[in-house]
PAZAPA-4460 file (N, C-alpha, C; in steps of 0.05 Angstrom, whole numbers, plus 32768, in hexadecimal, padded with zeros to 4 digits):
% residues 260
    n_x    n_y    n_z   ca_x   ca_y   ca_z    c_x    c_y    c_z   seq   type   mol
   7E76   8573   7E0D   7E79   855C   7DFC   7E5E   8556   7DEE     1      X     A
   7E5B   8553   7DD0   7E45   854B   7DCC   7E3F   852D   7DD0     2      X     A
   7E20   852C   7DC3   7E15   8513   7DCB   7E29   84FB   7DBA     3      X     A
   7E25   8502   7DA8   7E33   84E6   7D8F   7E50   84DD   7D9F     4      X     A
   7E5E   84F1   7DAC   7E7A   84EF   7DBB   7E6C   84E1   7DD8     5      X     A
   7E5F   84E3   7DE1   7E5A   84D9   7DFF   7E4E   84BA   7DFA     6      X     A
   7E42   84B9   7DDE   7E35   8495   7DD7   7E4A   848D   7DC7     7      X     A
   7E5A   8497   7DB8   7E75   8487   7DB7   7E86   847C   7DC7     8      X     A
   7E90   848E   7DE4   7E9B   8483   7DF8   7E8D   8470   7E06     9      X     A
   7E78   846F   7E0A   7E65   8462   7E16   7E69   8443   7E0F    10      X     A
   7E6B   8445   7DEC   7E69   8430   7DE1   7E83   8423   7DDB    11      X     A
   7E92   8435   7DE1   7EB4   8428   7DEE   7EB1   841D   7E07    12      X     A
   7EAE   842F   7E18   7EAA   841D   7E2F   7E9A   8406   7E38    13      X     A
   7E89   8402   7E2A   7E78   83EF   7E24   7E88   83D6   7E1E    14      X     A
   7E95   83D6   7E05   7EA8   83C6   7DF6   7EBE   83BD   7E01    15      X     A
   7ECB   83D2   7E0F   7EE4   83CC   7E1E   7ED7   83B9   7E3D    16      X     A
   7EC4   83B8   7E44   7EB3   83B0   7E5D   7EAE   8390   7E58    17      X     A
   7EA4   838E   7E3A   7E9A   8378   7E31   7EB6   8360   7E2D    18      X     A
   7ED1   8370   7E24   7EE7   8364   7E28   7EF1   835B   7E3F    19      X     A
   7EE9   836C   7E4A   7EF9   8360   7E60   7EEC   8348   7E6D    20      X     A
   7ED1   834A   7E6A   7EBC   8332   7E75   7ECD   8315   7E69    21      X     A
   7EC3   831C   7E4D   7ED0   8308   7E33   7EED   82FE   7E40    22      X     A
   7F04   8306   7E48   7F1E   82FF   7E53   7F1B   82F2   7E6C    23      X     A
   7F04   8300   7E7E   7F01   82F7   7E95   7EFB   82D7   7E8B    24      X     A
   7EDF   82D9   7E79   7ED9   82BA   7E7B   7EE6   82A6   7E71    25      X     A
   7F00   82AA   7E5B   7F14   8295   7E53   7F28   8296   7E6C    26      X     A
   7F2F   829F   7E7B   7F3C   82A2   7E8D   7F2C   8285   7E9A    27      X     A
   7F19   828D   7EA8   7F08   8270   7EB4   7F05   825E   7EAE    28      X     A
   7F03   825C   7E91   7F02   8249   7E83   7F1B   8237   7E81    29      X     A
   7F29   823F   7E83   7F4A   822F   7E84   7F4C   8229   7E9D    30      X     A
   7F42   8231   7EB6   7F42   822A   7ECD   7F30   8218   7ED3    31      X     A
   7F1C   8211   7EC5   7F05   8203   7EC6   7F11   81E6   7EB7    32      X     A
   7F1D   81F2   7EA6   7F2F   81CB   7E93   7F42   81BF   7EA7    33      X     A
   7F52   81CC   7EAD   7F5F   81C9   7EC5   7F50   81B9   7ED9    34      X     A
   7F3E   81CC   7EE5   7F38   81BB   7EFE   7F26   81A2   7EF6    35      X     A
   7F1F   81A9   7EDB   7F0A   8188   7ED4   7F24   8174   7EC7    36      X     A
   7F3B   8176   7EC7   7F48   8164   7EBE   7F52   815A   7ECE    37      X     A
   7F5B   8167   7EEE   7F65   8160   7F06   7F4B   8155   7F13    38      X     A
   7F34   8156   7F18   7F1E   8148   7F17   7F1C   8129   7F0C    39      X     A
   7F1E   8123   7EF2   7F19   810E   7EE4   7F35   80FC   7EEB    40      X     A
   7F4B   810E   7EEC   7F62   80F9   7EF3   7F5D   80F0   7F0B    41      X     A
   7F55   80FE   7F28   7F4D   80F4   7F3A   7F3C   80DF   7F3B    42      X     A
   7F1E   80E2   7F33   7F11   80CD   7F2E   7F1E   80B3   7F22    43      X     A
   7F2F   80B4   7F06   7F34   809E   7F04   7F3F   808B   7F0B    44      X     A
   7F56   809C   7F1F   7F72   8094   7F36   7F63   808C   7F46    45      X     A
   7F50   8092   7F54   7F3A   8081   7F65   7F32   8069   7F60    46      X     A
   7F23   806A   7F49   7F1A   8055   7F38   7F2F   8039   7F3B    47      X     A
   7F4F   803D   7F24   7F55   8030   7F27   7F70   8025   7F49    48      X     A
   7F6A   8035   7F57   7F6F   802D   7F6F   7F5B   801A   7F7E    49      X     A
   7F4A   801E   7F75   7F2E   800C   7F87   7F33   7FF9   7F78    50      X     A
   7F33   7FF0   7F5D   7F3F   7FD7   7F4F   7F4F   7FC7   7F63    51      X     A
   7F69   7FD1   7F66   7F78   7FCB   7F72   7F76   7FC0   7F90    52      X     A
   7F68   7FD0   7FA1   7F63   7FC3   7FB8   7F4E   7FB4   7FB8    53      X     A
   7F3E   7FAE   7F9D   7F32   7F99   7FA1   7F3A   7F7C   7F99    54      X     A
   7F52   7F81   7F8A   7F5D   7F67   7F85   7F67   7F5E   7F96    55      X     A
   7F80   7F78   7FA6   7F90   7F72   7FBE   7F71   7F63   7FE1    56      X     A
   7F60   7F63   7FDD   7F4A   7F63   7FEE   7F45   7F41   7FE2    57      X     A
   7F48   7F36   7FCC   7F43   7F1E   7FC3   7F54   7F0E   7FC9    58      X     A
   7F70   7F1C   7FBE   7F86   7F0B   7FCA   7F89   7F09   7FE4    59      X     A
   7F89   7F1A   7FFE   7F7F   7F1C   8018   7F6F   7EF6   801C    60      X     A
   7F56   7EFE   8010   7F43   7EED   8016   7F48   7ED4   8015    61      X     A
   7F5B   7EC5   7FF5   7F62   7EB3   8000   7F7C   7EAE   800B    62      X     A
   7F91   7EBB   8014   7FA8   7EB3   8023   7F92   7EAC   803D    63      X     A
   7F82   7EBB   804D   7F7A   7EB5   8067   7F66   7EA9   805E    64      X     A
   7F51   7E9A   804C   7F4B   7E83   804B   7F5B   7E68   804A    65      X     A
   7F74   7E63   8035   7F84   7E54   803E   7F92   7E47   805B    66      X     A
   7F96   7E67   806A   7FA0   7E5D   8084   7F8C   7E53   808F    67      X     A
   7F74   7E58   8098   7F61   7E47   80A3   7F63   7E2A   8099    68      X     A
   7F5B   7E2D   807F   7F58   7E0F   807C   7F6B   7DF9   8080    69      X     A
   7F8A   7E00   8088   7FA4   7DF8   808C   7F9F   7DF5   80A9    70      X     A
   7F99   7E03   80B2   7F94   7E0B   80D7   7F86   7DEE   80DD    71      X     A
   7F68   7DF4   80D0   7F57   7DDC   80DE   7F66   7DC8   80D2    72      X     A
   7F68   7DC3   80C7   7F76   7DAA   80B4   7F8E   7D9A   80CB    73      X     A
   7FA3   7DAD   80D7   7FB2   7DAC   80DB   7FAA   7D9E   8102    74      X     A
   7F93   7DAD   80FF   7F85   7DA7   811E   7F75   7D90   811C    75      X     A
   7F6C   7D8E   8108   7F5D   7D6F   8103   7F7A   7D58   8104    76      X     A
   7F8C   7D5D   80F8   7FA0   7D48   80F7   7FAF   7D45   8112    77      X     A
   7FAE   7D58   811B   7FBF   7D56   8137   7FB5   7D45   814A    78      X     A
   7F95   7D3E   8141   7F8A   7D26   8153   7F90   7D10   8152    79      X     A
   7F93   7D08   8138   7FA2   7CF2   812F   7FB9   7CE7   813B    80      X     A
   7FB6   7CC9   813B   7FC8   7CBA   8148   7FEB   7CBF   813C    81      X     A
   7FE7   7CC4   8123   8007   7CC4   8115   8003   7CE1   8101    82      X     A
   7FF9   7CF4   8112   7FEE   7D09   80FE   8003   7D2C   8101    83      X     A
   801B   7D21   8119   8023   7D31   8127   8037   7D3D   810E    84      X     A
   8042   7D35   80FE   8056   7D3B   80EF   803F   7D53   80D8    85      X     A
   802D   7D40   80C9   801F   7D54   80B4   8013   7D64   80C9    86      X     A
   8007   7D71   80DB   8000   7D7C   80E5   8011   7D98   80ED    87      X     A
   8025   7D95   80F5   8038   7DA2   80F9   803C   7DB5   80DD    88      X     A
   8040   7DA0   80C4   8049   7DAA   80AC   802F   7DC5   80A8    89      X     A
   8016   7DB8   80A2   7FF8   7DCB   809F   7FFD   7DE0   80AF    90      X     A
   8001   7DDD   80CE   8003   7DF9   80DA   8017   7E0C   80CF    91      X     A
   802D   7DFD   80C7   8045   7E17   80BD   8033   7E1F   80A6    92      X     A
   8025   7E09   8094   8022   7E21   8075   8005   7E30   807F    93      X     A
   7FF6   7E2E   8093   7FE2   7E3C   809D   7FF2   7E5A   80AD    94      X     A
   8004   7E54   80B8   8018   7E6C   80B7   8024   7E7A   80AE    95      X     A
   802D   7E77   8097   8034   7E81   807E   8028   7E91   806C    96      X     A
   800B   7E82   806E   7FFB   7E8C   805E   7FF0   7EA9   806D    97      X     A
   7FE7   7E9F   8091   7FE4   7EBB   8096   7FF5   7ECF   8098    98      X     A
   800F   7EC8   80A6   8023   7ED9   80A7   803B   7EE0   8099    99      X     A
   8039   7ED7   8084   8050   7ED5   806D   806E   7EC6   807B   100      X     A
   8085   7ECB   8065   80A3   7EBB   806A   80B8   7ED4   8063   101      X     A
   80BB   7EE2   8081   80BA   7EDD   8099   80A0   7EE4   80A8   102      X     A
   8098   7EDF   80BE   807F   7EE8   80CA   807B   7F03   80CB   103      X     A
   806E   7F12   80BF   806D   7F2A   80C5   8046   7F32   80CD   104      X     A
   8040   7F3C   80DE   8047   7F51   80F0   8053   7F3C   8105   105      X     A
   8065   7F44   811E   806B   7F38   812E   8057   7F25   8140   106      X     A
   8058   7F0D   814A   8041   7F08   8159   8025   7EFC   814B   107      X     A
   8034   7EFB   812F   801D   7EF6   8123   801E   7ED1   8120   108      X     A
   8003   7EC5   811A   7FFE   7EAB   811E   7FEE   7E9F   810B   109      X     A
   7FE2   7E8A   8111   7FD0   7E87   80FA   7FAF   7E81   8100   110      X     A
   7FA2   7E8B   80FE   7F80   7E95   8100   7F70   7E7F   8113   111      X     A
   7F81   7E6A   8111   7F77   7E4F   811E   7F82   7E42   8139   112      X     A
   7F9E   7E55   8135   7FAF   7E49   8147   7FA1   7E59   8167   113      X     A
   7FA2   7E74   8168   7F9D   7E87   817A   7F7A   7E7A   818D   114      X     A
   7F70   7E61   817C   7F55   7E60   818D   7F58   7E39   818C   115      X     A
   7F64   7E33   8187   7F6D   7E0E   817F   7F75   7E11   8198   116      X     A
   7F6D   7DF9   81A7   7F84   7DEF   81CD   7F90   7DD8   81B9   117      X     A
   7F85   7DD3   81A4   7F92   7DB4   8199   7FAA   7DBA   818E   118      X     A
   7FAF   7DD4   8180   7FC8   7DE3   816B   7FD2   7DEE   817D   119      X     A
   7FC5   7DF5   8195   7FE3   7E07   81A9   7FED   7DF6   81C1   120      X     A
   7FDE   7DDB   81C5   7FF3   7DC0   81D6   7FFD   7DB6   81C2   121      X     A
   8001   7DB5   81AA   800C   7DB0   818C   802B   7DC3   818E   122      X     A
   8025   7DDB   8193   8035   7DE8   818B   804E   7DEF   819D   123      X     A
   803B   7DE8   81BC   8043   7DE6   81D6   8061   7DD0   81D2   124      X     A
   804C   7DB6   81C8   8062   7D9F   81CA   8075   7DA0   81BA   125      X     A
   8077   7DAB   81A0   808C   7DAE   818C   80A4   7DC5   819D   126      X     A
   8097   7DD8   81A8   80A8   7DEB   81B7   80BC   7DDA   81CB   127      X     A
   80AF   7DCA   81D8   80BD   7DB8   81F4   80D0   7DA8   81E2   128      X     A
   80CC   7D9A   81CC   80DE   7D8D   81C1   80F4   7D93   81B3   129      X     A
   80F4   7DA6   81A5   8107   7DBF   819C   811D   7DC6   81B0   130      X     A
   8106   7DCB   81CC   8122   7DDA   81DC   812E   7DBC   81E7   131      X     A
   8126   7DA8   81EA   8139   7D8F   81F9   8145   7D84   81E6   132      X     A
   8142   7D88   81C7   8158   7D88   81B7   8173   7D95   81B5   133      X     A
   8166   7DB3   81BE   817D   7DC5   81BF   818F   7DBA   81D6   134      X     A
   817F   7DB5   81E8   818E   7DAF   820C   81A7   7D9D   8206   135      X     A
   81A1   7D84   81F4   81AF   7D72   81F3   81C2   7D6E   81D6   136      X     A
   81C3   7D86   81CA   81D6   7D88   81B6   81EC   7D8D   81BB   137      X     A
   81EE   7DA9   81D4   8214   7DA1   81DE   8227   7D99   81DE   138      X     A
   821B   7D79   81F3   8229   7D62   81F7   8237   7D5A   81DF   139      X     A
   8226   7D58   81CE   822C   7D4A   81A7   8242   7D58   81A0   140      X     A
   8241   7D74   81A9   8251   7D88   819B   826A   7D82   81A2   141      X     A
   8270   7D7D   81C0   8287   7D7E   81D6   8294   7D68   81C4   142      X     A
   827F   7D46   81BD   828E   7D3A   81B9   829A   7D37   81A3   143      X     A
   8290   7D44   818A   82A2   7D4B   8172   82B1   7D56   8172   144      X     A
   82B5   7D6D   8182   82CB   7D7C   8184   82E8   7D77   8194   145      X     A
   82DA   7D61   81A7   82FC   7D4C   81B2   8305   7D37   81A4   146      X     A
   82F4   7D2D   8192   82F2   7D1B   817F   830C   7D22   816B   147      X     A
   82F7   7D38   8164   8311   7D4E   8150   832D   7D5B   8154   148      X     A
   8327   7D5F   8172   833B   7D65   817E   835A   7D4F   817D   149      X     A
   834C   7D34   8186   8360   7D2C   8193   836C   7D1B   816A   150      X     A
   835A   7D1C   815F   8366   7D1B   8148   8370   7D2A   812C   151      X     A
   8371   7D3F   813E   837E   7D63   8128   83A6   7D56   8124   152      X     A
   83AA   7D4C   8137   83C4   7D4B   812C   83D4   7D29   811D   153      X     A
   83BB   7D19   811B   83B7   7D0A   810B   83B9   7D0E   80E8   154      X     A
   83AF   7D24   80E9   839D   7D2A   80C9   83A7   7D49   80C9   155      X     A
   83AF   7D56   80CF   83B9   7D6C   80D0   83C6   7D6F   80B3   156      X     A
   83B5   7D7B   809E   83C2   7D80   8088   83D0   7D9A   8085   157      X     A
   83DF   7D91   8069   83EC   7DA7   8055   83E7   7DC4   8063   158      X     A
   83F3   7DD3   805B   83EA   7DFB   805E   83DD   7DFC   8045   159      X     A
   83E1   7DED   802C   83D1   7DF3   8014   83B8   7DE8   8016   160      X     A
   83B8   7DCF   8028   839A   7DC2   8029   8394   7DCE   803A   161      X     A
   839F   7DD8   804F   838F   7DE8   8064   837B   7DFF   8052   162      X     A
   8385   7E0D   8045   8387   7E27   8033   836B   7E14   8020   163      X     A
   836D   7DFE   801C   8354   7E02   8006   8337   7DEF   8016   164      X     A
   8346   7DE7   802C   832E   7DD5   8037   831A   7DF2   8051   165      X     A
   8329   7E07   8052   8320   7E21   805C   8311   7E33   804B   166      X     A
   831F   7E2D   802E   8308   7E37   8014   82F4   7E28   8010   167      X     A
   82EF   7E03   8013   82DA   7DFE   8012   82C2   7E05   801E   168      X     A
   82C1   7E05   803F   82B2   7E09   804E   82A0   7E2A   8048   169      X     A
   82B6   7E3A   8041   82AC   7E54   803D   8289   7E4E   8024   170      X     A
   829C   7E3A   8014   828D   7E40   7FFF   826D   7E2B   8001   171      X     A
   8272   7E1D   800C   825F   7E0A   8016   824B   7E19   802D   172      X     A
   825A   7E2F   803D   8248   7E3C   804D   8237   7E52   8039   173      X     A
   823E   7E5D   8026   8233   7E73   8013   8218   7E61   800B   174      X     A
   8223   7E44   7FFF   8212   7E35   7FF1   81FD   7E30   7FFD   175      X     A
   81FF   7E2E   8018   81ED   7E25   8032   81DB   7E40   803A   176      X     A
   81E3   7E53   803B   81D5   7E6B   8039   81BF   7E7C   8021   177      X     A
   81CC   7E77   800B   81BC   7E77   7FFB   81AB   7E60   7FF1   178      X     A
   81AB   7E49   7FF8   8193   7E3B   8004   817E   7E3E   8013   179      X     A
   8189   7E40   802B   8179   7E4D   8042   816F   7E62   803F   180      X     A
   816E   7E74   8036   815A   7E8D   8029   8149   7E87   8026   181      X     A
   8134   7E8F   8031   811A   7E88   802B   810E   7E9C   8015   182      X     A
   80F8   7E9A   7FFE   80F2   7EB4   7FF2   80D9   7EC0   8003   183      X     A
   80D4   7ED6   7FFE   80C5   7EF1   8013   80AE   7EE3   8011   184      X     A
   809E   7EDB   801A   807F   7EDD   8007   806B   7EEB   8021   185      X     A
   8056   7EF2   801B   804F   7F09   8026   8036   7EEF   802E   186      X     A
   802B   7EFF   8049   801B   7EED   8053   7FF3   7F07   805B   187      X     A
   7FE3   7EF2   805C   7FCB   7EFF   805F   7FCC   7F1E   806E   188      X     A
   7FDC   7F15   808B   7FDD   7F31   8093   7FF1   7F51   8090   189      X     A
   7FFD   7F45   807C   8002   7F55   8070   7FFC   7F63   8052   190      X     A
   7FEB   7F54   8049   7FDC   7F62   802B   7FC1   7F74   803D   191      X     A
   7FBE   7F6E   8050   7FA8   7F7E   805E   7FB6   7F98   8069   192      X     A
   7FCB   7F95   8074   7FD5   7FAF   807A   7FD4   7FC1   8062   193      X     A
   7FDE   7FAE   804E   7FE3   7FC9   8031   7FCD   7FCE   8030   194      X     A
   7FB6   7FC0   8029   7FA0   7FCD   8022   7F8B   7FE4   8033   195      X     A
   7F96   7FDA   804F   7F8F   7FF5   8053   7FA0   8006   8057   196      X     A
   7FBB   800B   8049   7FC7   802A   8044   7FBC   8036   8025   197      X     A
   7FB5   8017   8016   7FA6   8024   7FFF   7F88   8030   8001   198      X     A
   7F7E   802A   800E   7F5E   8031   8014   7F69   8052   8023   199      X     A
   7F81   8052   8030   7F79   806A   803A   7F85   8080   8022   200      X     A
   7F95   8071   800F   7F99   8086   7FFF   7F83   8088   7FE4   201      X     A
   7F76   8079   7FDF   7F5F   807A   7FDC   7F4A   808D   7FE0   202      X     A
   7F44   8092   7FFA   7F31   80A9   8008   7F44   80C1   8008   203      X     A
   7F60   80C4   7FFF   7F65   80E1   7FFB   7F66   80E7   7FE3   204      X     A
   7F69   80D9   7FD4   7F66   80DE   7FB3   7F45   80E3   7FB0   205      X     A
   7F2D   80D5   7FC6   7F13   80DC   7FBA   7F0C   80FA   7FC9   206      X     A
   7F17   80FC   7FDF   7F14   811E   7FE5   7F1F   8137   7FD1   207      X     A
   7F3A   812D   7FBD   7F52   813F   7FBD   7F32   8145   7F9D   208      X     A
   7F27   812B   7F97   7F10   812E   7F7B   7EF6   813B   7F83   209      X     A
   7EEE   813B   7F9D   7EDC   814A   7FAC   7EE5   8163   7FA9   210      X     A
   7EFB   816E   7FB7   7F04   8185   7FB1   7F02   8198   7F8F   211      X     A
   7F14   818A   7F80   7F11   818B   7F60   7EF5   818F   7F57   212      X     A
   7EDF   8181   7F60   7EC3   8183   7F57   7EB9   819D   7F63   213      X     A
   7EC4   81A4   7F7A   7EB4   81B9   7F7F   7EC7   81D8   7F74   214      X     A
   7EE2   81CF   7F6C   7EE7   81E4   7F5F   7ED2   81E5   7F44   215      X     A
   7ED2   81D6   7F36   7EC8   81D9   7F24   7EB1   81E1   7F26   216      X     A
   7EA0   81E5   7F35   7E88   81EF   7F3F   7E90   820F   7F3C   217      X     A
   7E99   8215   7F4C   7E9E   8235   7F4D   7EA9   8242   7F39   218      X     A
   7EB3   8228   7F21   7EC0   8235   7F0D   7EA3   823C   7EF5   219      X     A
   7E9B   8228   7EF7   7E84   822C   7EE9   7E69   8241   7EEE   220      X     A
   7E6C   8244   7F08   7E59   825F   7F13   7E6A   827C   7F04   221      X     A
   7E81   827A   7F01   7E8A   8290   7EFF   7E85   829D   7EE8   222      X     A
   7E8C   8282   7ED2   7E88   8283   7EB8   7E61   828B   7EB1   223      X     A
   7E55   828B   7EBD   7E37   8287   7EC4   7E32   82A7   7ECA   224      X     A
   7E3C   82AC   7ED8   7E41   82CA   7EE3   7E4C   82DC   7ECB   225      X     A
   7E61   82DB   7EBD   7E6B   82E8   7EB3   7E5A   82E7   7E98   226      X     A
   7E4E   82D1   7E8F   7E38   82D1   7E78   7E16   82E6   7E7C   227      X     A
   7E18   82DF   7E9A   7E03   82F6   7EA3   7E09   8317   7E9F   228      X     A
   7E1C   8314   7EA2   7E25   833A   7EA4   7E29   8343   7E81   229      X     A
   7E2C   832B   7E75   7E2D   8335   7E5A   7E15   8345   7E4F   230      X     A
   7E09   8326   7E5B   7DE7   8327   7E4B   7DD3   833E   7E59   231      X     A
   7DDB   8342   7E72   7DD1   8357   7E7E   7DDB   8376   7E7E   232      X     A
   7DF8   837A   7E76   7E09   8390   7E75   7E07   8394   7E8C   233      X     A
   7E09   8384   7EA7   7E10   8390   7EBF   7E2F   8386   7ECD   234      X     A
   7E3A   838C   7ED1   7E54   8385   7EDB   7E52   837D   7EFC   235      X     A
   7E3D   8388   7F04   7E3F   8377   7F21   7E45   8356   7F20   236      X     A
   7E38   834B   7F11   7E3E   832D   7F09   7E5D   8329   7F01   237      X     A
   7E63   833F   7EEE   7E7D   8333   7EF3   7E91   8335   7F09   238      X     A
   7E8B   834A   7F17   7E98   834F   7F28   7E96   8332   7F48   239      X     A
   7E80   8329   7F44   7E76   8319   7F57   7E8A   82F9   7F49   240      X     A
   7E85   82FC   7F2F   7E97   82DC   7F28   7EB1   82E1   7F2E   241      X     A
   7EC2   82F9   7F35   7EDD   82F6   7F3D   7EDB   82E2   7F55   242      X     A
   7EC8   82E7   7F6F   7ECC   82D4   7F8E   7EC1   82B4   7F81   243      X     A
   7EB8   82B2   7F6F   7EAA   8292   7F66   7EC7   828A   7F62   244      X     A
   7ED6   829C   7F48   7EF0   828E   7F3E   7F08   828B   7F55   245      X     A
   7F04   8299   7F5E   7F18   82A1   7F81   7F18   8281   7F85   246      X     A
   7EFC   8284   7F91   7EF7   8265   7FAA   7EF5   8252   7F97   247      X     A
   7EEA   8249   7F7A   7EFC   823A   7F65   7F1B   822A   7F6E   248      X     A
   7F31   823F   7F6D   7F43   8247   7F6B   7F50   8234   7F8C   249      X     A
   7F40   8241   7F97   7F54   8242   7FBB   7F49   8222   7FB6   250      X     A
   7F2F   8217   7FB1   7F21   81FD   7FB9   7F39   81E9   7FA9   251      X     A
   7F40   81F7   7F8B   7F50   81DF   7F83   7F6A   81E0   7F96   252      X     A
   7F76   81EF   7F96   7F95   81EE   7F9F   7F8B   81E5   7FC2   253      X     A
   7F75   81EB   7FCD   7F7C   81D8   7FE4   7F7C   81BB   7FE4   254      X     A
   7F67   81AE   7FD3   7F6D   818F   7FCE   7F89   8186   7FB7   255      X     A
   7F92   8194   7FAC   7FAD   8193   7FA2   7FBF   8196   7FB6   256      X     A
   7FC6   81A3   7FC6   7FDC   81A2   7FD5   7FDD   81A5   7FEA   257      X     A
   7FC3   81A1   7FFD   7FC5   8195   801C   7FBA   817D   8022   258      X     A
   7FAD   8165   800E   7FA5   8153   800D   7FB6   8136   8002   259      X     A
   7FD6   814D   7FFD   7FE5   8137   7FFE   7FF0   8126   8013   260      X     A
***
């Protein structure tokens, strides 16, 4: 082979070497947008998640400032000579406020009540009176019902009045029910529970962007590498940015899809 034939190939192979570098590095480069765009969406999903639990953290603050101030309020009045009625009332909305309508978590109370001896012989005595109401409602019952009894065949109407004075009641009980509904409202200890299921998703969205940043790290070494082998005509460099783009690669897809 002569010389001019052996620096022609040379200089193919050269060319065809330099291509492939060139492919290698748009190749990275699209992996590199990628991972900086999954990056920045992370960050900002963080961002405005922390918004969020900082408002939900405000609102927190004052539902369980309210209940306190209902609490003592309600414990200051209970001293009071004729204070037993508003007192009573303050503790329910100091309850409310901590534990929402219905109480939720179970067992739950109000911030004042759990250390007050004045709000829990308060709460003591409303309990005792409740149940000797109940004790003595029976009797009442027994006697309306012989009452009624012994005058059903007095007043004993129609089958048609029967038929619509049986539709009233229905409809008066619907009416009475959807009265009695209370609406949901959510109480202190429960905007705290949410917030911390948001704080914890929070800290996986800032790892899943930890992850993303450090792909992007390896993506950019690669591209770094592969600019060296140009400028140097050595291909060891390129050959070395394949394991940068690798671990690039494995770093994104593990905070993509085991960090869900």
């Amino acid at each position: 082979m002569e010389p001019q034939e052996i620096q022609e190939h040379t200089e193919h192979a050269q060319h065809a070497g330099e291509k492939g570098i060139g492919l290698t590095m748009a190749v990275v480069a699209v992996l590199l947008a990628v991972a900086t765009l999954l990056s920045h969406r992370s960050h900002t999903e963080e961002v405005l998640l922390q918004g969020k639990i900082n408002d939900q953290w405000g609102f927190y603050q004052a539902k369980h400032t309210r209940a306190h101030t209902y609490g003592e309020l309600a414990e200051f009045e209970a001293l009071l000579p004729n204070g037993r009625a508003t007192a009573l009332k303050n503790l329910k909305i100091s309850l409310e406020e901590e534990c929402g309508v219905p109480a939720e978590p179970p067992g739950c109370t109000s911030p004042v009540l759990k250390d007050s001896s004045v709000l829990q012989q308060l709460m003591a005595e409303e309990k005792a009176a409740r149940a000797g109401g109940d004790h003595q409602a029976p009797p009442e019952h027994e006697a309306r019902a012989g009452k009624a009894a012994s005058g059903e065949a007095e007043t004993r109407p129609a089958p048609a009045a029967k038929e619509e004075h049986a539709a009233k009641p229905e409809h008066a009980a619907g009416g009475k029910e959807g009265k009695s509904e209370k609406p949901v409202k959510e109480g202190a200890k429960k905007i705290q529970d949410r917030v911390f299921e948001m704080e914890h998703e929070k800290d996986l969205i800032q790892k899943r962007a930890d992850f993303f940043d450090g792909s992007e790290l390896f993506l950019e070494i690669s591209i770094v590498l592969c600019s060296i082998a140009l400028l140097s005509e050595n291909k060891t460099f390129w050959h070395i940015s394949f394991l940068s783009t690798i671990g690039g690669i494995g770093v994104a897809l593990w905070g993509l899809l085991l960090l869900h």
